[in-house]
C-alpha positions as CSV (number, residue, x, y, z in Angstrom):
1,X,65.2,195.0,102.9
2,X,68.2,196.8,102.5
3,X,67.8,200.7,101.7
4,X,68.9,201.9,98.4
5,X,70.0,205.0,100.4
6,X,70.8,208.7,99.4
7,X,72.4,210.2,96.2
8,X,72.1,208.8,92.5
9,X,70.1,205.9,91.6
10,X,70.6,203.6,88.5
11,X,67.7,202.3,86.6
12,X,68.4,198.7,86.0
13,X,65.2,196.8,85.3
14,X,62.3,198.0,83.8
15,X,59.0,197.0,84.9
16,X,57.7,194.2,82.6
17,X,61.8,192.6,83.3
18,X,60.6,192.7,87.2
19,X,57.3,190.7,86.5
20,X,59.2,188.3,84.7
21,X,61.5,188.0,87.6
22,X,58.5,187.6,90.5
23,X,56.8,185.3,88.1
24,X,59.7,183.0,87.5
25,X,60.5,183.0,91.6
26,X,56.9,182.2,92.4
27,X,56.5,179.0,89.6
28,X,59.9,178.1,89.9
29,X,59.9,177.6,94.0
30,X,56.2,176.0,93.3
31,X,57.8,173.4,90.8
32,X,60.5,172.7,93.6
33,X,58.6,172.3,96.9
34,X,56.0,170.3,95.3
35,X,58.3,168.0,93.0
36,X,60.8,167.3,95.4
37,X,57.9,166.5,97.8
38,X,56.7,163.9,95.8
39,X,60.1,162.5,94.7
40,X,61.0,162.1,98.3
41,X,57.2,161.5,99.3
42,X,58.8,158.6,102.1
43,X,60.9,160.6,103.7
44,X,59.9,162.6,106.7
45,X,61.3,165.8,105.8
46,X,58.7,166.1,103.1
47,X,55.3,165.0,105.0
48,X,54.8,169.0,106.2
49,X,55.3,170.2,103.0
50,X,52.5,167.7,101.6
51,X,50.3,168.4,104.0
52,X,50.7,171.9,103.3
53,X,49.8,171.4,99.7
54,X,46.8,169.1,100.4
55,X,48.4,165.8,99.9
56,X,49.8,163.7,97.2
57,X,47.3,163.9,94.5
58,X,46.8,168.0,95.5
59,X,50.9,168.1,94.8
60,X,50.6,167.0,91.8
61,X,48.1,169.0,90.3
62,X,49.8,172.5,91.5
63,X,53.2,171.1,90.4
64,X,52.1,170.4,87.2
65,X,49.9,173.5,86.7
66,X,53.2,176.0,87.9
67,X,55.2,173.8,85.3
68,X,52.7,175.2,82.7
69,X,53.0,178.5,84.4
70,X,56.5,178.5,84.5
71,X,57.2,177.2,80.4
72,X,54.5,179.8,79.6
73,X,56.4,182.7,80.9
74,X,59.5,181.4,79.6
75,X,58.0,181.9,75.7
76,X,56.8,185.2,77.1
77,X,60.5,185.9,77.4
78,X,61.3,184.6,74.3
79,X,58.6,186.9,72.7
80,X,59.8,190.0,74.8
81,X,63.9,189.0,73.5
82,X,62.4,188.9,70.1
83,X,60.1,191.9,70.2
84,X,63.0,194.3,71.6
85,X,65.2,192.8,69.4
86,X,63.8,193.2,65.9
87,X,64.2,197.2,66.4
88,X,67.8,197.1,66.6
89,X,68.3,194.8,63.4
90,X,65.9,197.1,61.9
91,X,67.9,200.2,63.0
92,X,71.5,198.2,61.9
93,X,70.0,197.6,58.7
94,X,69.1,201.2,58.0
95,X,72.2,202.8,58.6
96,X,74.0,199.6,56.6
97,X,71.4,197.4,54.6
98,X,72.7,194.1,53.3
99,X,73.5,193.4,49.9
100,X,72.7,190.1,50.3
101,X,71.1,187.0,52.8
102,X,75.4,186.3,54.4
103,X,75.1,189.9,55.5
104,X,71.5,190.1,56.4
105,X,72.7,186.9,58.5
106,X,75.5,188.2,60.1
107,X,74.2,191.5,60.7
108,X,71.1,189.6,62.5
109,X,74.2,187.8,64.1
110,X,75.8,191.0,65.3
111,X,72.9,192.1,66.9
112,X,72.1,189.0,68.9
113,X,76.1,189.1,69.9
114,X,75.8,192.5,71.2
115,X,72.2,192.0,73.5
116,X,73.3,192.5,77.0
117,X,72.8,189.1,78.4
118,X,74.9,187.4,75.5
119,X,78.4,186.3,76.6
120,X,80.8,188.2,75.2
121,X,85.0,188.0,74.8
122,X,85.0,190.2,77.8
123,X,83.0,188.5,80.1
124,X,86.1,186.1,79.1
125,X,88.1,188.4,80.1
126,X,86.4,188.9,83.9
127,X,86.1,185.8,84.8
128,X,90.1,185.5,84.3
129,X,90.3,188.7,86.1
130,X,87.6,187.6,88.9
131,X,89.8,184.2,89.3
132,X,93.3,185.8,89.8
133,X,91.5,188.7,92.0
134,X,89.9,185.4,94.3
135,X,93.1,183.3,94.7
136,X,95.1,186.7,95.7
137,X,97.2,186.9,92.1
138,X,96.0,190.3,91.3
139,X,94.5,193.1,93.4
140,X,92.8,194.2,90.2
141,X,88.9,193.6,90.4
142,X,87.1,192.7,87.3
143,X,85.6,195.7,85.1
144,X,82.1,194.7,85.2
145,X,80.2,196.1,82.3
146,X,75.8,196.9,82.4
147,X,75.7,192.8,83.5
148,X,78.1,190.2,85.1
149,X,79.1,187.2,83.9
150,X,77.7,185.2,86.8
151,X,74.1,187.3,85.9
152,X,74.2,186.1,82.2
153,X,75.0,182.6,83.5
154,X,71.9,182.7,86.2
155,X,70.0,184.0,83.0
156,X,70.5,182.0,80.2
157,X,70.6,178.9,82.5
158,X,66.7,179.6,82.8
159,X,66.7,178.8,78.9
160,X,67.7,175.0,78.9
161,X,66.7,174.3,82.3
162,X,62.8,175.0,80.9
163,X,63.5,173.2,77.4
164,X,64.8,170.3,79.5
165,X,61.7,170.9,81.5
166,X,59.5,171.1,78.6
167,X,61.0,167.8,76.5
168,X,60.7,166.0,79.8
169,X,57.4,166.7,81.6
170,X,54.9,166.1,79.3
171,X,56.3,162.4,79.0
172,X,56.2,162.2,83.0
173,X,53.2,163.5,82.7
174,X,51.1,161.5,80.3
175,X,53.2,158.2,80.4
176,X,50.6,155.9,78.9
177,X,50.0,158.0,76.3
178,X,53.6,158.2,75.0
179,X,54.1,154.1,75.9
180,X,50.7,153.6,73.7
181,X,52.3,155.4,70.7
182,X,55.7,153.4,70.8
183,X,58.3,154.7,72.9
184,X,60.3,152.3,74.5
185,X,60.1,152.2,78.5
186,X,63.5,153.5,79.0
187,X,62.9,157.1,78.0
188,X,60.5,157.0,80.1
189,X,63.0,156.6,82.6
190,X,65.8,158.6,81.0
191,X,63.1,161.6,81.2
192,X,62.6,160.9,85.0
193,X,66.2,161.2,85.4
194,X,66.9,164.1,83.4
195,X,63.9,165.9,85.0
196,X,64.6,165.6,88.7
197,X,68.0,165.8,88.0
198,X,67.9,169.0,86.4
199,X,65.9,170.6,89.0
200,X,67.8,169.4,91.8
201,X,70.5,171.3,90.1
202,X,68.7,174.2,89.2
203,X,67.7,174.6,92.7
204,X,71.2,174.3,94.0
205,X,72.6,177.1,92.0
206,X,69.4,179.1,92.4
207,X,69.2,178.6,96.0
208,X,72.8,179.1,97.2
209,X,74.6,180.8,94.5
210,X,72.4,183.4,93.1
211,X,70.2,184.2,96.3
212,X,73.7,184.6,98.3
213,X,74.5,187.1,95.1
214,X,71.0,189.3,95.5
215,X,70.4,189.3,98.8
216,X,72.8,187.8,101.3
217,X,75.8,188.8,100.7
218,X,77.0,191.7,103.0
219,X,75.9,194.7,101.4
220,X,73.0,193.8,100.1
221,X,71.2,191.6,103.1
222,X,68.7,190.9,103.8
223,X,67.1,191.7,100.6
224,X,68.2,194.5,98.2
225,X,65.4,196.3,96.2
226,X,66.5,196.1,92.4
227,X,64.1,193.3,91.8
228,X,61.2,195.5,93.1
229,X,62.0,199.2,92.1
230,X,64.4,198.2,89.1
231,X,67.3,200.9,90.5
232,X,70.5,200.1,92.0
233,X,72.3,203.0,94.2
234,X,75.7,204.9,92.8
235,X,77.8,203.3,95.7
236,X,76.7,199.8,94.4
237,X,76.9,201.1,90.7
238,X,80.8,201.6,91.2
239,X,81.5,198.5,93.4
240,X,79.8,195.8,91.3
241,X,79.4,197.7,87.4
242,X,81.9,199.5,87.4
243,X,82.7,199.8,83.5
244,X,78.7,200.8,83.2
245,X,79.3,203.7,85.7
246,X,82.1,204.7,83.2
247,X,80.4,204.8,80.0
248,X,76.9,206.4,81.9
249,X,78.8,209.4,83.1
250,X,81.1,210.0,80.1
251,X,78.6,209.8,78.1
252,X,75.8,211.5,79.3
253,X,76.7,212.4,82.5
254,X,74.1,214.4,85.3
255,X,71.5,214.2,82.2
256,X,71.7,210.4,81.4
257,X,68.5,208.9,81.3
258,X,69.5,205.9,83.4
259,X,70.0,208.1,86.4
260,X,66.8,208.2,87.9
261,X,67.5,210.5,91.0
262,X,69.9,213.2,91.7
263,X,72.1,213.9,94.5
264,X,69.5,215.6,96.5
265,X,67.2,212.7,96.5
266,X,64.8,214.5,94.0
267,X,63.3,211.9,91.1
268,X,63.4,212.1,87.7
269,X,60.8,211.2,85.2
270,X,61.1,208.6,82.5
């Protein structure tokens, strides 16, 4: 694992955001191995993997019980967005409360607009940036801000990767039951499709584009430790967040409360 090194460190992730994270790894990978072992249960490539699990019928009861795993955590997310959230429309409300239900709407709105891993016109704005910076039209690098776009992307693609999940696996899972009540045979396939599918593709972007981003790229191989201590070290801070570094030390400087250990390598507490 790569050391996070001497000098400031950034507080990125908090505790309960790492278990998510570990949580989501572990089901996810589960739902992968053991799905794609038994949608490719012929080929060869796939008879270790089996036998790993216990065989076909085992691989099918720990694929299925990870997939309830997996869509349970994702509602726990949905609680946590929720449960941070409704402080800040409470707090937007007091220092402006609505005159009516448009602008207890919007102002609802406004706050969802501003959460950190919501797209925003400047994540717009960097990925224009990051595109002329990659083909050589611009030696100026994208001014990253608390979270890239490329991060909100690996995020919210979570979000309808479960729902598509979650609308699909119960019907793979209890077939007869869903044929008995009147749907015709083809959604039945449609859902096959769109399930397999969808993790095929969620694998591919999880397993080449974001693990090259957290832990095999250069700097950060062969693991970096953000996704186990939550903190991200000030030479990292100005390569990859460089607007965040910004606004942290103008605004609070030595004393902000996202800097979790000084210079001298002595911690703070939170």
């Amino acid at each position: 694992m790569s050391d996070h090194g001497h000098g400031k460190m950034f507080y990125r992730l908090t505790l309960n955001q790492r278990i998510q994270h570990v949580v989501i790894m572990i089901t996810f990978s589960m739902v992968v191995m053991t799905g794609f072992s038994l949608k490719f249960h012929g080929a060869s490539w796939t008879y270790p993997l089996i036998k790993t699990f216990g065989g076909v019928f085992m691989a099918g009861r720990i694929h299925r019980a990870s997939g309830v795993l997996l869509v349970g955590n994702f509602f726990y997310v949905l609680f946590y967005i929720i449960l941070t959230t409704i402080p800040k429309v409470q707090q937007v409300f007091k220092e402006k409360p609505p005159a009516n239900l448009k602008e207890r709407i919007l102002g609802i709105i406004m706050v969802i607009y501003g959460l950190p891993m919501v797209p925003d016109a400047n994540d717009g704005r960097n990925i224009v940036d990051f595109l002329r910076y990659a083909f050589f039209l611009s030696d100026k690098r994208p001014l990253y801000g608390k979270f890239q776009w490329k991060e909100k992307f690996d995020y919210l693609a979570v979000f309808w990767g479960t729902l598509a999940f979650l609308g699909t696996g119960p019907i793979l899972w209890f077939p007869s039951f869903w044929a008995n009540l009147g749907i015709p045979a083809f959604i039945i396939n449609i859902a096959l499709i769109v399930h397999s599918d969808e993790a095929l593709l969620a694998a591919g972007v999880i397993y080449t584009w974001h693990l090259y981003n957290v832990a095999l790229s250069p700097e950060k191989f062969p693991m970096y430790g953000t996704m186990l201590d939550g903190c991200l070290d000030e030479h990292l801070m100005m390569e990859e967040y460089p607007a965040e570094y910004i606004r942290i030390m103008i605004e609070d400087g030595e004393n902000s409360p996202s800097i979790v250990q000084t210079s001298h390598g002595h911690g703070k507490q939170h």
